[in-house]
C-alpha positions as CSV (number, residue, x, y, z in Angstrom):
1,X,6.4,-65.3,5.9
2,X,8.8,-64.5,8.6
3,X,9.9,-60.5,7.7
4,X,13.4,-59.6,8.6
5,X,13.4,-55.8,10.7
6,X,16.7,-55.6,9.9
7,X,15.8,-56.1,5.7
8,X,13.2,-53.9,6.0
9,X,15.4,-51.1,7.5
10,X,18.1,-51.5,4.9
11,X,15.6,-51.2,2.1
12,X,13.6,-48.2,3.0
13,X,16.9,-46.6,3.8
14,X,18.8,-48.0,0.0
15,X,15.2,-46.7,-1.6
16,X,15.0,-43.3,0.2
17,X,18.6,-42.7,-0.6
18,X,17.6,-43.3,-4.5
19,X,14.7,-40.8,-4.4
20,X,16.5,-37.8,-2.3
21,X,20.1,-37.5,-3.2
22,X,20.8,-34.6,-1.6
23,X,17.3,-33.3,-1.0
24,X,13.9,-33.1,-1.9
25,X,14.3,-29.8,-3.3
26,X,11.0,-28.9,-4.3
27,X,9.3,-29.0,-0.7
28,X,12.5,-27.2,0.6
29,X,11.7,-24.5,-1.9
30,X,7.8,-24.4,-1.7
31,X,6.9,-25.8,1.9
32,X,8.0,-23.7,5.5
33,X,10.0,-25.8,7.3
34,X,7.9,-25.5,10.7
35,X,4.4,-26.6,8.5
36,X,2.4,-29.6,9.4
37,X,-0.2,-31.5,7.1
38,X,-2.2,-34.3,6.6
39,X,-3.0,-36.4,4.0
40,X,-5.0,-39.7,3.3
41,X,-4.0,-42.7,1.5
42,X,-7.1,-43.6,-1.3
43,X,-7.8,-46.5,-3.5
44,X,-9.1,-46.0,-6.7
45,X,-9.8,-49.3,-7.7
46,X,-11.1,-52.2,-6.1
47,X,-8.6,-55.0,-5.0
48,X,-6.8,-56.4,-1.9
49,X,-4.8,-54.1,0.1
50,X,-1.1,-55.0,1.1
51,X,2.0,-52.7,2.2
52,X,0.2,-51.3,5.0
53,X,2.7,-52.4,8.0
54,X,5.6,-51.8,5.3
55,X,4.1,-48.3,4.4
56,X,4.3,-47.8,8.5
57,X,8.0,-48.3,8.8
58,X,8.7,-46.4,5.9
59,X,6.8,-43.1,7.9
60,X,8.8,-43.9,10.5
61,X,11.7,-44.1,9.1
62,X,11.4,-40.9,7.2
63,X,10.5,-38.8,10.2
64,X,9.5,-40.4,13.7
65,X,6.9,-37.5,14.6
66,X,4.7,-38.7,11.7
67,X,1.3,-39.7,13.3
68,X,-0.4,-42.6,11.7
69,X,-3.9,-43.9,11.8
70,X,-4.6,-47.2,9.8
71,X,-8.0,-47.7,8.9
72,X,-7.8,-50.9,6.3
73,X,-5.2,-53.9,7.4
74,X,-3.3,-55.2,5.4
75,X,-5.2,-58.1,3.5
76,X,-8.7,-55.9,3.5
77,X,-10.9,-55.3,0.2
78,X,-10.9,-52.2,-1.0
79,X,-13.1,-50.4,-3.2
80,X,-12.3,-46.7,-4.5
81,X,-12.7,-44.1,-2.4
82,X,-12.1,-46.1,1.0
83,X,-9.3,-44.3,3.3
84,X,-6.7,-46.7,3.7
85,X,-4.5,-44.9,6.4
86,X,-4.8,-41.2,7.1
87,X,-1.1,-39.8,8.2
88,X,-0.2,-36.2,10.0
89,X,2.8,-34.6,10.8
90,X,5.6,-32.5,9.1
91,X,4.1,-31.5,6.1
92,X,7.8,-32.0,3.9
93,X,8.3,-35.8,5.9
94,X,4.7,-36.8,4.5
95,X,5.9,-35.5,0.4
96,X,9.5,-37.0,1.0
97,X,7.6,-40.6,2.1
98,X,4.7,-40.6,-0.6
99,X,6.0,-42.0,-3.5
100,X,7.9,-44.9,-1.8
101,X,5.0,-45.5,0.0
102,X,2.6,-45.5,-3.0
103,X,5.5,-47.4,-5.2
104,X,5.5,-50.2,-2.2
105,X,1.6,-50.3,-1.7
106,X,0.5,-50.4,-5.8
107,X,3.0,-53.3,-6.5
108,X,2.0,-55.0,-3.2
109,X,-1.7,-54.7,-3.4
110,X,-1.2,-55.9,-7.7
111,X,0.6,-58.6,-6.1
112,X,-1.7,-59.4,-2.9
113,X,-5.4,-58.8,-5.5
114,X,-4.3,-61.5,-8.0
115,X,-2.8,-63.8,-5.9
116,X,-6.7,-63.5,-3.7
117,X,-8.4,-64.4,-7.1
118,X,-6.1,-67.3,-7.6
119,X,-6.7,-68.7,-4.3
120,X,-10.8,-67.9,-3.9
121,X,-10.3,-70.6,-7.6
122,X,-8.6,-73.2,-5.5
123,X,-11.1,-72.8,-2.7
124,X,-11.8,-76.6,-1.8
125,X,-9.5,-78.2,-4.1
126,X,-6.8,-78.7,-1.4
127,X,-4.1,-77.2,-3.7
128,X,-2.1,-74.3,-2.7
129,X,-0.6,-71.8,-5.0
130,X,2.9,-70.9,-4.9
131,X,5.0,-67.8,-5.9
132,X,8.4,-67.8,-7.7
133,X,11.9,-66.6,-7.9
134,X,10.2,-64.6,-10.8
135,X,10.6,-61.4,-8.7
136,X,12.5,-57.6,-9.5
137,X,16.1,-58.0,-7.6
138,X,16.0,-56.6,-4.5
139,X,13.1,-55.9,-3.4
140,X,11.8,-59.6,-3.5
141,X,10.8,-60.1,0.2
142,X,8.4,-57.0,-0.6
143,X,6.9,-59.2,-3.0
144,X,6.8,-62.9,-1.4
145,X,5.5,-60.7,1.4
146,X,2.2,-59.3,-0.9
147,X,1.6,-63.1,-1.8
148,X,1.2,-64.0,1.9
149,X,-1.0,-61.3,2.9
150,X,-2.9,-62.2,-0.8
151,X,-3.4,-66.1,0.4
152,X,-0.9,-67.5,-1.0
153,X,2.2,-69.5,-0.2
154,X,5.8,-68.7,-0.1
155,X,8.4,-71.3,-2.2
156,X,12.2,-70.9,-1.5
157,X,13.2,-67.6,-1.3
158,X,16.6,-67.9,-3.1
159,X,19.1,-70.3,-4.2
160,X,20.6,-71.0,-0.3
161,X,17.4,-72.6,1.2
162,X,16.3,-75.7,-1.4
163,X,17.7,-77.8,-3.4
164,X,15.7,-77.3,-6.6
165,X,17.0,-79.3,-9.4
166,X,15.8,-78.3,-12.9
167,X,16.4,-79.3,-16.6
168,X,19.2,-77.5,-17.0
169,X,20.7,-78.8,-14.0
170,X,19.9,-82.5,-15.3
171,X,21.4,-81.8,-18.6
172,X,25.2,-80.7,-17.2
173,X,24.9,-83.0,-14.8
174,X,24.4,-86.1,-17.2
175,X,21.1,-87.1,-16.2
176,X,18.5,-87.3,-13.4
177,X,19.8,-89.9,-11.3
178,X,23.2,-88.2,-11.8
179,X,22.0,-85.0,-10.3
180,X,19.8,-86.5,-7.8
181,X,22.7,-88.5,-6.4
182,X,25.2,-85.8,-6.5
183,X,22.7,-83.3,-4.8
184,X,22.8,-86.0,-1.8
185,X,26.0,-86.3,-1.3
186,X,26.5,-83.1,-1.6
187,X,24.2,-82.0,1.0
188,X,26.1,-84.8,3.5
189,X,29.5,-83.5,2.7
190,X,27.8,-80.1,3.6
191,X,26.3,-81.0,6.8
192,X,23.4,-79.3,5.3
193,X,19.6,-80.5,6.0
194,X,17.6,-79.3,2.7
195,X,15.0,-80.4,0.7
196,X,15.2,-81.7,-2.6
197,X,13.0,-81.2,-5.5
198,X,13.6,-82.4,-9.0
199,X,11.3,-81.3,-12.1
200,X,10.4,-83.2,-14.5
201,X,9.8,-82.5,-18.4
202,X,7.4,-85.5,-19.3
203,X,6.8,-89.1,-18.4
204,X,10.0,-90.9,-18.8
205,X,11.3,-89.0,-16.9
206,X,9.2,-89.2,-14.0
207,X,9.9,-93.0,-14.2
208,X,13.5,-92.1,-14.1
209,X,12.9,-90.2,-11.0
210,X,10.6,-92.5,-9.0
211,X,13.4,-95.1,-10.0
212,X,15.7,-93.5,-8.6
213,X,13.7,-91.4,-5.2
214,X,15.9,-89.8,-2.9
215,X,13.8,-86.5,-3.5
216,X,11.4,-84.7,-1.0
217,X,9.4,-83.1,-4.4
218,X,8.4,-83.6,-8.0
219,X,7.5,-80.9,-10.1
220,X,5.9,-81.6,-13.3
221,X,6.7,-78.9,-16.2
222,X,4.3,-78.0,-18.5
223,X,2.1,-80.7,-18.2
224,X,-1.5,-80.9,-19.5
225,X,-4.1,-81.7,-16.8
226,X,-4.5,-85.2,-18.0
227,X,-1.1,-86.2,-18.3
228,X,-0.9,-84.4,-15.1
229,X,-3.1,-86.6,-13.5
230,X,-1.9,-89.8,-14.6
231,X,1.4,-88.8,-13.5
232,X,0.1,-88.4,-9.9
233,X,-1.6,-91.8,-10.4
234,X,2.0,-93.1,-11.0
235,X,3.5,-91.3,-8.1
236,X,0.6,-92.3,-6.2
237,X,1.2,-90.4,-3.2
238,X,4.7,-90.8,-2.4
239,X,5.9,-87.4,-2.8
240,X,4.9,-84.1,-2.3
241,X,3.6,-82.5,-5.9
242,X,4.1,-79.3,-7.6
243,X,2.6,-78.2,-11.1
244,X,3.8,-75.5,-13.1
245,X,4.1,-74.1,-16.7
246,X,1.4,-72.9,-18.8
247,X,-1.2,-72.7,-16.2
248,X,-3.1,-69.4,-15.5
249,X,-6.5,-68.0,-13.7
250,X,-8.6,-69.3,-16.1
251,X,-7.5,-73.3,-16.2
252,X,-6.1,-73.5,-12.4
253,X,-9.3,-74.5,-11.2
254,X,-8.7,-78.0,-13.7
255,X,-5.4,-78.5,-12.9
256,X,-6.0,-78.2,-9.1
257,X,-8.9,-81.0,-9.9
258,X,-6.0,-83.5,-10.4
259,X,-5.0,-83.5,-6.7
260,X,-1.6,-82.2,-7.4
261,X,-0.2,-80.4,-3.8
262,X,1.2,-77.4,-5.5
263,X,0.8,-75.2,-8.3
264,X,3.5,-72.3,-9.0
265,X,2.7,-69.3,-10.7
266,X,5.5,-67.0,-11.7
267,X,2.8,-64.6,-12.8
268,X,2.1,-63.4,-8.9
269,X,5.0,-60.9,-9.0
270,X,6.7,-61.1,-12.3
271,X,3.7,-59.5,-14.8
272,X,1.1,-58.3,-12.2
273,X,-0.5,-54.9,-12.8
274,X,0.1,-52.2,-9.7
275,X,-3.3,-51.5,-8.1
276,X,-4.3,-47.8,-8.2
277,X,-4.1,-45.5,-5.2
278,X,-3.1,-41.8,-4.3
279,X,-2.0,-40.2,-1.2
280,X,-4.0,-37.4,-0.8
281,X,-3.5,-33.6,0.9
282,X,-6.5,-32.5,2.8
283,X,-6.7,-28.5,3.6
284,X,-8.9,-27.6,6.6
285,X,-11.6,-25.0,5.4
């Protein structure tokens, strides 16, 4: 995933506006303004690391003099106890930057550990797993992000770069070979070079769409893994595949086993549990 400098800039500096208002008040009040600390940044449960490189901007963005010594890239194992980074510096920078720092890393490791296990399931299948628009608004390049570093594969980030043509797209349209149609000439009035997927909702359908062709992808909604695979019998190679609906951890390995190209999983960012860690003060004896 190709990560914008200028969006990452923009959303440390929306998110640390949201924390401080006009202050941190409670390490004015408690901590000397010329004091310097460290602290280390623990897991407490195994899982895949991700956030690090974010988590680096973010101490540089808060003060520049912070000093920062990664020991655990982004993409490692971790197990509790490991010290992911170690930071030192201005004791009331290191407080101001912890909890956007532990907010990013937890939903980004959640995010980077689930998407690992889904992908160490697809090992030698030859299908890739796919994230979702399925993300929290604004903050959803933080989360595409954690599915690369996790393994697994970005699909359009928004609305702007695919043409992505759904059921309810098909319905106010008038039909698939209405939409599919319009979507072309619509891109050629546009001078615009995207491409065009279409899902599909059963088999008639799908017949309807190989019919018509003029699409770069099929997605096939909800089906089982045998009607699944005789759909990709019928397509039979012609266009590029994607699964979804109804598939999780447990039956990806036997949907993968049809030989579709693609499965999406929404559940990457949109339910994923935060994985535990803590920034931790350490006092010299």
């Amino acid at each position: 995933m190709q990560i914008n400098e200028k969006d990452i800039h923009q959303f440390i500096q929306r998110a640390l506006a949201e924390d401080l208002g006009d202050g941190d008040h409670t390490s004015l009040a408690t901590i000397p303004e010329d004091r310097r600390g460290k602290a280390r940044l623990l897991a407490k449960e195994k899982g895949v690391i991700a956030g690090v490189e974010l988590a680096l901007h973010i101490f540089r963005e808060v003060h520049p003099g912070l000093e920062v010594r990664v020991n655990l890239e982004d993409g490692s194992e971790v197990y509790p106890g490991d010290v992911v980074l170690t930071v030192e510096g201005d004791a009331r920078a290191i407080l101001t930057a912890e909890r956007l720092v532990l907010n990013c890393m937890q939903r980004m490791s959640g995010i980077a550990t689930l998407t690992r296990e889904i992908t160490r399931e697809l090992e030698g299948t030859g299908t890739k797993v796919l994230d979702t628009r399925k993300t929290t608004p604004c903050i959803r390049f933080v989360e595409k992000w954690a599915v690369t570093i996790g393994g697994g594969v970005n699909h359009r980030f928004g609305l702007y770069d695919m043409i992505l043509i759904k059921d309810n797209h098909v319905d106010y349209a008038g039909g698939i070979r209405q939409a599919i149609e319009a979507s072309r000439k619509y891109l050629e009035r546009q001078n615009k070079s995207l491409e065009v997927e279409i899902e599909v909702r059963n088999a008639a359908e799908l017949e309807e769409v190989l019919d018509t062709g003029n699409v770069d992808r099929i997605l096939l909604d909800n089906f089982s893994p045998e009607a699944l695979k005789d759909a990709l019998a019928r397509i039979d190679g012609r266009f590029v595949t994607e699964a979804s609906g109804g598939i999780t951890s447990g039956n990806i390995r036997e949907y993968a086993g049809t030989g579709v190209d693609f499965i999406s999983m929404g559940a990457l960012t949109h339910s994923v549990k935060s994985l535990d860690l803590s920034l931790k003060a350490v006092i010299a004896d």
